[in-house]
C-alpha atoms as a printed R data frame, in Angstrom:
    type eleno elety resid chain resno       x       y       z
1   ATOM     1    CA   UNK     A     1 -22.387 -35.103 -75.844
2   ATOM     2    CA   UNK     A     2 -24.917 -37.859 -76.734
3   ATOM     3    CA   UNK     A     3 -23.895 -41.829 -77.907
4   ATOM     4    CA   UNK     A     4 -26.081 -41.665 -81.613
5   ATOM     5    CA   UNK     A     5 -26.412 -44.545 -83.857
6   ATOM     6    CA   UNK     A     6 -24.870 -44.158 -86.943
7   ATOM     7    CA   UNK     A     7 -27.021 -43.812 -90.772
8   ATOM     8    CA   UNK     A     8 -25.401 -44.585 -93.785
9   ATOM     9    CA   UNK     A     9 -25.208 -41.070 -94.319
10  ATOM    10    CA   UNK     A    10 -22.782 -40.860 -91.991
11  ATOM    11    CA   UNK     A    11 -20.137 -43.246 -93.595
12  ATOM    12    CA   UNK     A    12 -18.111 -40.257 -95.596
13  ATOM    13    CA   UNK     A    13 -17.656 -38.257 -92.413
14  ATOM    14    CA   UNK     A    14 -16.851 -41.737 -90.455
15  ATOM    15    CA   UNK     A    15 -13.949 -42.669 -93.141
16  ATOM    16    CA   UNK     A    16 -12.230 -38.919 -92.159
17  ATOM    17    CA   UNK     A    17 -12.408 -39.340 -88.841
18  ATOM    18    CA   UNK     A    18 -10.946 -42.795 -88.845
19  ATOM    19    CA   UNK     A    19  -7.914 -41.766 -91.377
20  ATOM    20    CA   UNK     A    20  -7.058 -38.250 -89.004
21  ATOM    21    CA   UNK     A    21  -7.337 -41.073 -86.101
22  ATOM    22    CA   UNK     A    22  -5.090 -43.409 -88.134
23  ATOM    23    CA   UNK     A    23  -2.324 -41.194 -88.793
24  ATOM    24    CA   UNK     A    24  -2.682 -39.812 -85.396
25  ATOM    25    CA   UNK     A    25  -1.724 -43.181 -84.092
26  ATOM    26    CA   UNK     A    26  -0.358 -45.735 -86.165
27  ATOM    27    CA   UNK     A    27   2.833 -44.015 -87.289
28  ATOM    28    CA   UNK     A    28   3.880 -47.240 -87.732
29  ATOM    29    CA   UNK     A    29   1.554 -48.306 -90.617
30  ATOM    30    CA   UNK     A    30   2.997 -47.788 -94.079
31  ATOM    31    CA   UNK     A    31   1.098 -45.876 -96.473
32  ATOM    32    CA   UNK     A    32  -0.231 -48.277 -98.812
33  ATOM    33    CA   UNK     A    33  -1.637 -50.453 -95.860
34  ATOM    34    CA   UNK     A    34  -3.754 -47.665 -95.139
35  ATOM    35    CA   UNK     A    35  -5.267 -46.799 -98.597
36  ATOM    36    CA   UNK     A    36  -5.937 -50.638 -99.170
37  ATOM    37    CA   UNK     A    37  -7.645 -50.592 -95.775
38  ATOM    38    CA   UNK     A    38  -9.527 -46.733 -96.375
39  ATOM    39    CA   UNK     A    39 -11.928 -48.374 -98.949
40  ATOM    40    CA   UNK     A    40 -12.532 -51.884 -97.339
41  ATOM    41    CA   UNK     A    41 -13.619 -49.845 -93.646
42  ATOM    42    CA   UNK     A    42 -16.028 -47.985 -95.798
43  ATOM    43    CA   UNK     A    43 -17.410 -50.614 -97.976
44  ATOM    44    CA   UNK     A    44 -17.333 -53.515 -96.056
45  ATOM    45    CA   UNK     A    45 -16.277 -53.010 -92.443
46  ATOM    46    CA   UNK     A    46 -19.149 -50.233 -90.935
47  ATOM    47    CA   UNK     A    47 -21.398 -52.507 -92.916
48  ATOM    48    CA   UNK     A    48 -20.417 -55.551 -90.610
49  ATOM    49    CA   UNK     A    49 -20.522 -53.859 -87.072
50  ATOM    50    CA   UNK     A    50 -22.816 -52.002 -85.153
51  ATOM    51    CA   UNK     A    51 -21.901 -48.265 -85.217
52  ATOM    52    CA   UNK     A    52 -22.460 -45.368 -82.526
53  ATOM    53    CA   UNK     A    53 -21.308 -42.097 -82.844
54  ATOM    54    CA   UNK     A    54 -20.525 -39.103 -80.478
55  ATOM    55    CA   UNK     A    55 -21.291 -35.310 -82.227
56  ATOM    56    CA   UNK     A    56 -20.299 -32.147 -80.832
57  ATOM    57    CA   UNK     A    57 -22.898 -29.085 -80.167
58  ATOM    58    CA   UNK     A    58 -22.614 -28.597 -83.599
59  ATOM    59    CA   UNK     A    59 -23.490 -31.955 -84.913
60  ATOM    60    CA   UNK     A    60 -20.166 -33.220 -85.991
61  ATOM    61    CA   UNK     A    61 -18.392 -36.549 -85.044
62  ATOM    62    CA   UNK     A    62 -15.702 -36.647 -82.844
63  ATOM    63    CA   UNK     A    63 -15.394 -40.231 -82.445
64  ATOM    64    CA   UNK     A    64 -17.113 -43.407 -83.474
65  ATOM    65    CA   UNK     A    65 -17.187 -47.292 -81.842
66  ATOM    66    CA   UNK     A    66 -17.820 -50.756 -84.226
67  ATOM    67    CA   UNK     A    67 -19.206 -53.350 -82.283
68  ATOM    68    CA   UNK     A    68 -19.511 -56.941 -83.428
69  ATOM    69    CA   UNK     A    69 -20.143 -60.418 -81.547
70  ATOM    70    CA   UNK     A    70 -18.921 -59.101 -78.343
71  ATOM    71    CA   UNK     A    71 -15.602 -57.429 -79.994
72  ATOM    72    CA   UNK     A    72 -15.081 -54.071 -79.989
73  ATOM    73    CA   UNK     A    73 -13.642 -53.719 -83.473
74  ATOM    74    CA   UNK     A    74 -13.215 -50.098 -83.977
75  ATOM    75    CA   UNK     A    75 -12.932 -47.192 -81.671
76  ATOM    76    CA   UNK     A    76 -11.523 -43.991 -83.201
77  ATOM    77    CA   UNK     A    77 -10.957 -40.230 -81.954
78  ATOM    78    CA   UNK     A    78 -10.674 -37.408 -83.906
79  ATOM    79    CA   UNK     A    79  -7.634 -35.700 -82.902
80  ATOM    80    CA   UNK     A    80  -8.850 -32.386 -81.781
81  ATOM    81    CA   UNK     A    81 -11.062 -34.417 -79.896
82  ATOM    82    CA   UNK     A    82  -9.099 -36.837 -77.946
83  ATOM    83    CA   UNK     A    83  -8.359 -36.647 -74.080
84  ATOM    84    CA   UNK     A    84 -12.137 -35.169 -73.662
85  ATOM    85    CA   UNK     A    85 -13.768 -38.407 -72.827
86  ATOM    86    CA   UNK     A    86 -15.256 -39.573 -76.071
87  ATOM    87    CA   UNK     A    87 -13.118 -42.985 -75.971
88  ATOM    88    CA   UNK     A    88 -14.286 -43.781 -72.540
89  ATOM    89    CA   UNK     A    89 -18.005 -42.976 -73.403
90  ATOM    90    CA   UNK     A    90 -18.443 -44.808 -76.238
91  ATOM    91    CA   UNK     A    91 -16.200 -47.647 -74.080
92  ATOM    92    CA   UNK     A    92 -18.258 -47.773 -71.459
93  ATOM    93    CA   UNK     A    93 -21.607 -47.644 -74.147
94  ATOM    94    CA   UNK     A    94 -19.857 -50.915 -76.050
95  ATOM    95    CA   UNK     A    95 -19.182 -52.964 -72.696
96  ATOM    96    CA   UNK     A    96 -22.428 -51.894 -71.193
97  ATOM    97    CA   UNK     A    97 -24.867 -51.765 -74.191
98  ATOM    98    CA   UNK     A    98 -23.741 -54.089 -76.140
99  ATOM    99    CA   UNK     A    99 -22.159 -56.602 -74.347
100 ATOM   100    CA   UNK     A   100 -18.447 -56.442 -75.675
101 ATOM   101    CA   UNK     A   101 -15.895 -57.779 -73.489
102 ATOM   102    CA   UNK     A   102 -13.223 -58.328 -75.885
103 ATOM   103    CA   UNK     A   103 -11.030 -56.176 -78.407
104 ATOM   104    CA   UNK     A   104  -7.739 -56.537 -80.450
105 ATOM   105    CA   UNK     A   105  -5.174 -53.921 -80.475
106 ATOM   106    CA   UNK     A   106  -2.374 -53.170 -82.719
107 ATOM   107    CA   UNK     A   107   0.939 -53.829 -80.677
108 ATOM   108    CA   UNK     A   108   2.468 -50.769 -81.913
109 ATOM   109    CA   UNK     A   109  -0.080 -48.487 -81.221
110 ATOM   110    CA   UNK     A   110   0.849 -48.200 -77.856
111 ATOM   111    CA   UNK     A   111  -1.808 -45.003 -76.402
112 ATOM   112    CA   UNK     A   112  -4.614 -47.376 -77.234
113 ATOM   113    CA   UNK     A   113  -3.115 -50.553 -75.829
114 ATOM   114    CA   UNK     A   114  -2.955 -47.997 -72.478
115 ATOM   115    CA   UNK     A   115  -6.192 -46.901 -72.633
116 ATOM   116    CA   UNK     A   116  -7.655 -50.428 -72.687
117 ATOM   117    CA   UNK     A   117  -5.479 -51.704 -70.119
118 ATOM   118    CA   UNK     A   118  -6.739 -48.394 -67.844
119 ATOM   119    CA   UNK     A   119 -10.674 -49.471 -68.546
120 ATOM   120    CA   UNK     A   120  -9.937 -52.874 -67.278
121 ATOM   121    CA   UNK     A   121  -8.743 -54.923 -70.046
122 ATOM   122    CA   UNK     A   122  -5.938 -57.608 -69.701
123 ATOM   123    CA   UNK     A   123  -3.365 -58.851 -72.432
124 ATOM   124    CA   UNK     A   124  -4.707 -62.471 -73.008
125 ATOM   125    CA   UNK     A   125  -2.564 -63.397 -75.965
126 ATOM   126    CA   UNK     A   126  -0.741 -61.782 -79.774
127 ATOM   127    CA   UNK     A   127  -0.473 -62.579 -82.864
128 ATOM   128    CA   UNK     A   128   2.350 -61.612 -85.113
129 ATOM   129    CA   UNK     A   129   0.243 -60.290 -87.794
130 ATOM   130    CA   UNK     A   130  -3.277 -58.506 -88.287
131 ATOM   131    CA   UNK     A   131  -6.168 -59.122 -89.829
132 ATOM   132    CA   UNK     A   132  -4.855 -58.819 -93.272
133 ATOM   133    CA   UNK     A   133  -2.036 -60.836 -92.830
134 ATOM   134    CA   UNK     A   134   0.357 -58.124 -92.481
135 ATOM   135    CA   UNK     A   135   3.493 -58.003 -89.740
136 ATOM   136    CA   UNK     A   136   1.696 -55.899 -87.452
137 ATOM   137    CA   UNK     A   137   0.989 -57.454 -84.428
138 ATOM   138    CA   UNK     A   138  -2.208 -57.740 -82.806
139 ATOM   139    CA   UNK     A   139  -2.960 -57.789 -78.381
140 ATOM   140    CA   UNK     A   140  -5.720 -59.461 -77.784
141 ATOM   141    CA   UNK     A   141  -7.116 -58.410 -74.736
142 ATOM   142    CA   UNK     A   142 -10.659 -59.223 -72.774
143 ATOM   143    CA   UNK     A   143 -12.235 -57.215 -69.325
């Protein structure tokens, strides 16, 4: 598995991944939060980070990283995928490659929160809401 930047053409197959990701993980985020969030992540948010992309032997994505001013803004797994390495790959790519040192978490979503703390990153401070305003906390955290 190769880290390969991501072409526009890619943005359909990034959305699925993201929403199998999304209801793999946040079972706490209603419905409606995540179909006003679907189209704003495909319009607007893979337009505003840089993207890299892991494909299987067969050229598909299994998982995809955002990267923005040091922030890692969005890391997602497809769930057949997960526990083979793809997170920490495309991790290790962000920190290393592209300098990130930071990332925000959802509270809730408590595998990722784990999986951040196990690649080094400390809890430096919450907020009680997300980027949208809405009540779901956000960890942020820094290596």
């Amino acid at each position: 598995m190769n880290i390969e930047i991501v072409e526009k053409a890619d943005h359909p197959k990034l959305i699925e991944v993201w929403e199998a990701s999304v209801r793999a993980t946040h079972d706490f985020l209603a419905e409606g939060d995540l179909q006003e969030l679907k189209p704003l992540i495909l319009k607007q948010y893979f337009d505003a980070v840089d993207l890299r992309c892991v494909k299987n032997g067969n050229g598909e994505i299994q998982g995809f990283c955002g990267v923005h001013d040091g922030n890692i803004e969005m890391l997602f797994i497809s769930p057949d995928a997960r526990g083979k390495g793809i997170g920490a790959m495309l991790a290790a790519h962000a920190i290393k490659e592209k300098g990130a040192s930071k990332v925000d978490v959802n509270e809730q979503n408590e595998q990722a929160v784990g999986f951040y703390q196990h690649i080094g990153f400390k809890v430096i401070g919450r907020s009680p809401v997300d980027g949208q305003g809405k009540p779901y906390p956000l960890l942020h955290m820094v290596l």
